[in-house]
C-alpha positions in Angstrom: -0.2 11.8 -7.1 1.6 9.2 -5.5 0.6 5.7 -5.9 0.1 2.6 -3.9 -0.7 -1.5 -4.9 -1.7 -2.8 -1.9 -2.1 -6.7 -2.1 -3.8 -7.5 2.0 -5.2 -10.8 3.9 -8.2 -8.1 5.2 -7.9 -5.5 7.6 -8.5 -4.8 10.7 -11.4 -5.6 12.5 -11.2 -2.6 14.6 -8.8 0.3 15.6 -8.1 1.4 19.0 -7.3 5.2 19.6 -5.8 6.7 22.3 -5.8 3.3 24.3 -7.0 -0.3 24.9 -10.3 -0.9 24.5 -11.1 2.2 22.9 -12.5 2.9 19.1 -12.0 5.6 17.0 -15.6 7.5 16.7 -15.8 7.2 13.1 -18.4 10.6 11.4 -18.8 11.0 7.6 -19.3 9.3 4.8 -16.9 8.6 1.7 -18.5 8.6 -1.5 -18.4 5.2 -3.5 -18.5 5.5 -7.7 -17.9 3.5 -10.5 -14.9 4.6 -12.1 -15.4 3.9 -15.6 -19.3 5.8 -15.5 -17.3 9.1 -14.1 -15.9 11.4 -16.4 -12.5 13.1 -15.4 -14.2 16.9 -15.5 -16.6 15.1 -12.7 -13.7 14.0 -10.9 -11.8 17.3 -10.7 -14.7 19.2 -9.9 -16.6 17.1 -7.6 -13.3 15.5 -5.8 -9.7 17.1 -6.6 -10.8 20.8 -6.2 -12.4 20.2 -2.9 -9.7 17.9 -1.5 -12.1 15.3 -0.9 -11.2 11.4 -0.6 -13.4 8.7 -3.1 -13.9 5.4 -3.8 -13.4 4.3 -7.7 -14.6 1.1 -8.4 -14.2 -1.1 -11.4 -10.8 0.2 -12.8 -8.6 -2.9 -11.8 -10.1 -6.0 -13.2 -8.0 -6.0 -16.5 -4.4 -5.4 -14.2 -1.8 -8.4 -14.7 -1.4 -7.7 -11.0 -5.0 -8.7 -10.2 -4.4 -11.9 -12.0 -0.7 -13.0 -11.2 -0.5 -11.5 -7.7 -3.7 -13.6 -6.7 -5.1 -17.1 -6.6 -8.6 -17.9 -6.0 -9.5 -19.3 -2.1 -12.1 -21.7 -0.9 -14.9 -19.0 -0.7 -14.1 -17.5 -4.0 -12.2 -14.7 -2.4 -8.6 -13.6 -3.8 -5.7 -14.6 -1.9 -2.6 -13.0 -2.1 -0.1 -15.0 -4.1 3.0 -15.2 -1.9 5.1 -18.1 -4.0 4.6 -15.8 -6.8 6.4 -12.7 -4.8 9.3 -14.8 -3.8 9.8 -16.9 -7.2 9.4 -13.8 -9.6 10.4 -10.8 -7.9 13.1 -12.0 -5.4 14.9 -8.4 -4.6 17.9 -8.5 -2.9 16.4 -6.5 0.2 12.6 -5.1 1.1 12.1 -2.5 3.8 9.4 -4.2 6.3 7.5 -2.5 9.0 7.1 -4.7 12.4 3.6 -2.9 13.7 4.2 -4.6 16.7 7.5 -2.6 17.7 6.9 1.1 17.9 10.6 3.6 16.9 9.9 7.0 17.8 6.0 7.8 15.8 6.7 5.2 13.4 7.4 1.3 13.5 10.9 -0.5 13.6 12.0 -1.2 10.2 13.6 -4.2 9.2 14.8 -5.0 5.8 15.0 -8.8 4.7 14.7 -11.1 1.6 11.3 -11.3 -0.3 11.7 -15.1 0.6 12.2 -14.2 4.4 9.2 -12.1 4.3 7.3 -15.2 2.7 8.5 -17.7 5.2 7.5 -15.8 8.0 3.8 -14.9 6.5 3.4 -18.3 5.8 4.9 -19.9 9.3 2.4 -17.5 11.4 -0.6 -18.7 9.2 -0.1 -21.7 9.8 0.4 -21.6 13.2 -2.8 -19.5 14.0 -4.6 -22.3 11.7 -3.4 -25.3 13.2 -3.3 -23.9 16.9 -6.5 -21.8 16.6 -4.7 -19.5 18.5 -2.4 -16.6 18.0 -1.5 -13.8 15.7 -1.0 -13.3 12.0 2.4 -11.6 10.9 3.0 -8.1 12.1 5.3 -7.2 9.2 4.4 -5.3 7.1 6.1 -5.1 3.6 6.0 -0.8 2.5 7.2 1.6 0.1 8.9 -1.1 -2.2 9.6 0.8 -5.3 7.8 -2.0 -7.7 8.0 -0.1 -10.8 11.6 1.2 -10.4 13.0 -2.3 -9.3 10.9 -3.8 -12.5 10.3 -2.0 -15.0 9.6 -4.8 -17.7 6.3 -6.1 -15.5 3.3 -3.4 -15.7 1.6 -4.3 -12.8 -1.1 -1.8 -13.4 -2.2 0.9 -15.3 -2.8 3.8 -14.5 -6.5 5.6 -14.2 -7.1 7.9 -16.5 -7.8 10.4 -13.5 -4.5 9.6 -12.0 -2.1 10.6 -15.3 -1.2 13.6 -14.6 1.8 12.5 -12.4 4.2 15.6 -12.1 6.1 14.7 -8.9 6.6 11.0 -10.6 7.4 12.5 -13.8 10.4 14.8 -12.4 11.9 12.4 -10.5 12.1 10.2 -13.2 13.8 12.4 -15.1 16.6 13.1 -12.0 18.6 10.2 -11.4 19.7 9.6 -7.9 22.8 8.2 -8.7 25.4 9.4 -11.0 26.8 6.1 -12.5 23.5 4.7 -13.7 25.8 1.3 -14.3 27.3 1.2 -10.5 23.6 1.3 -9.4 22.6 -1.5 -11.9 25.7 -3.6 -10.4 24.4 -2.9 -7.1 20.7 -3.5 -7.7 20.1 -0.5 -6.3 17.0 1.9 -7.3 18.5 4.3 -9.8 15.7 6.9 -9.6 13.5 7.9 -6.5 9.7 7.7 -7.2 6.7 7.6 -5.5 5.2 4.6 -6.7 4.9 2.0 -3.9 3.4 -1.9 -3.5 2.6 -2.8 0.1 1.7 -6.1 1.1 0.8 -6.8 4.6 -1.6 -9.4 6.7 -4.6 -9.3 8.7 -3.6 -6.4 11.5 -0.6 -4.5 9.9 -1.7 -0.9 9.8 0.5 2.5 9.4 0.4 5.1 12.0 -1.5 8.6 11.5 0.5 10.5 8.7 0.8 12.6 6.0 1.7 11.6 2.9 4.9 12.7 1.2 4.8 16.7 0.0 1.7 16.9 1.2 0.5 15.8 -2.0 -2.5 13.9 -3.4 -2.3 10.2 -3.4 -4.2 7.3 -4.9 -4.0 3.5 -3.5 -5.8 0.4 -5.5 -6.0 -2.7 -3.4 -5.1 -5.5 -6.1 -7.0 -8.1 -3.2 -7.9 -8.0 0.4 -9.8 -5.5 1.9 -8.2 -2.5 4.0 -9.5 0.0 6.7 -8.8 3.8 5.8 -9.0 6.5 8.8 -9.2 9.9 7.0 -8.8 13.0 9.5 -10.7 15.9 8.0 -8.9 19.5 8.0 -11.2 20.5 10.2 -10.3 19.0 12.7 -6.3 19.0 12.5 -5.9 20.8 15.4 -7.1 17.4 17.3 -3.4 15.9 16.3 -1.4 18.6 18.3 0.0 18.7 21.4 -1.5 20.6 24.1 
């Protein structure tokens, strides 16, 4: 599977589709478990083999992500621990999506500093706060290879569910560059993997998608809270043209 760290302000309040003032009509229910109560035999049968999403909880607590990434707020809620991001992990260039700019059936993407991306979270929070008005930051920082870029910090580990990793393990194995030492000098990525941290505010949200191979995916969200729309197959034929 691939993975995601999502570190969020909260999600949405509500989605449109198909137009202003619209909501998606949302049927079903996702199951909700505690992860360290279910077996993996459970898991397989009751989840992987019928392609069915879940909800694990209890399985992050003990992360250094959970503790480092965060800071405790007013109402003892986590808070996403932007200094942090910019003081300890300042990459040289992160891929950002603006949600509020729409390129072809994705969003414009900008790349910029981990500082920049800081600076301008922080400069629209305060604004909305001080002017009671306004919007949080539409950018929305995605597929930043974490582990690749930073190998020395473990962030997380991974569910005992989730181990058996072979697209991550094969591309790991397959450098993308030939010269591992150019791509060190460059700070470049030297392997592709599938192993992502997004961090986005209050309102950043991805378009309808698959994920990459089609393959399964898991996502932990290290604070925050975020809004999942889950199209069953069933009902693909819904996303065609007519």
């Amino acid at each position: 599977p691939n993975s995601h760290c999502e570190v969020r302000a909260s999600s949405m309040d509500q989605m449109d589709g198909g137009g202003a003032g619209r909501r998606v009509k949302v049927v079903g229910k996702v199951e909700r478990l505690d992860g360290q109560s279910l077996t993996y035999s459970e898991f397989v049968d009751r989840f992987m083999k019928p392609n069915l999403p879940v909800v694990l909880t209890g399985l992050t607590s003990s992360w250094p992500s959970c503790e480092d990434w965060t800071f405790a707020g007013p109402d003892d809620r986590r808070r996403p621990n932007l200094p942090f991001f910019a003081q300890n992990f300042s990459s040289p260039r992160v891929q950002v999506a603006d949600c509020s700019a729409r390129e072809y059936t994705d969003h414009k993407r900008l790349e910029m500093s981990m500082q920049e991306f800081v600076d301008h979270w922080v400069r629209n929070s305060n604004t909305v706060s001080s002017s009671g008005h306004g919007e949080a930051s539409s950018l929305y920082l995605k597929d930043w290879h974490f582990v690749k870029e930073y190998p020395d910090y473990v962030a997380y580990t991974t569910p005992p569910f989730f181990v058996d990793d072979w697209l991550n393990m094969y591309l790991d194995s397959h450098p993308m560059h030939r010269d591992s030492d150019i791509a060190n000098y460059k700070n470049e990525v030297n392997c592709d993997d599938y192993r992502f941290v997004y961090i986005g505010a209050k309102g950043t949200w991805t378009p309808l998608h698959a994920d990459v191979f089609r393959s399964y995916s898991w996502s932990a969200n290290v604070c925050g809270r975020k809004l999942w729309l889950f199209l069953a197959p069933s009902q693909s034929h819904l996303i065609f043209d007519r």
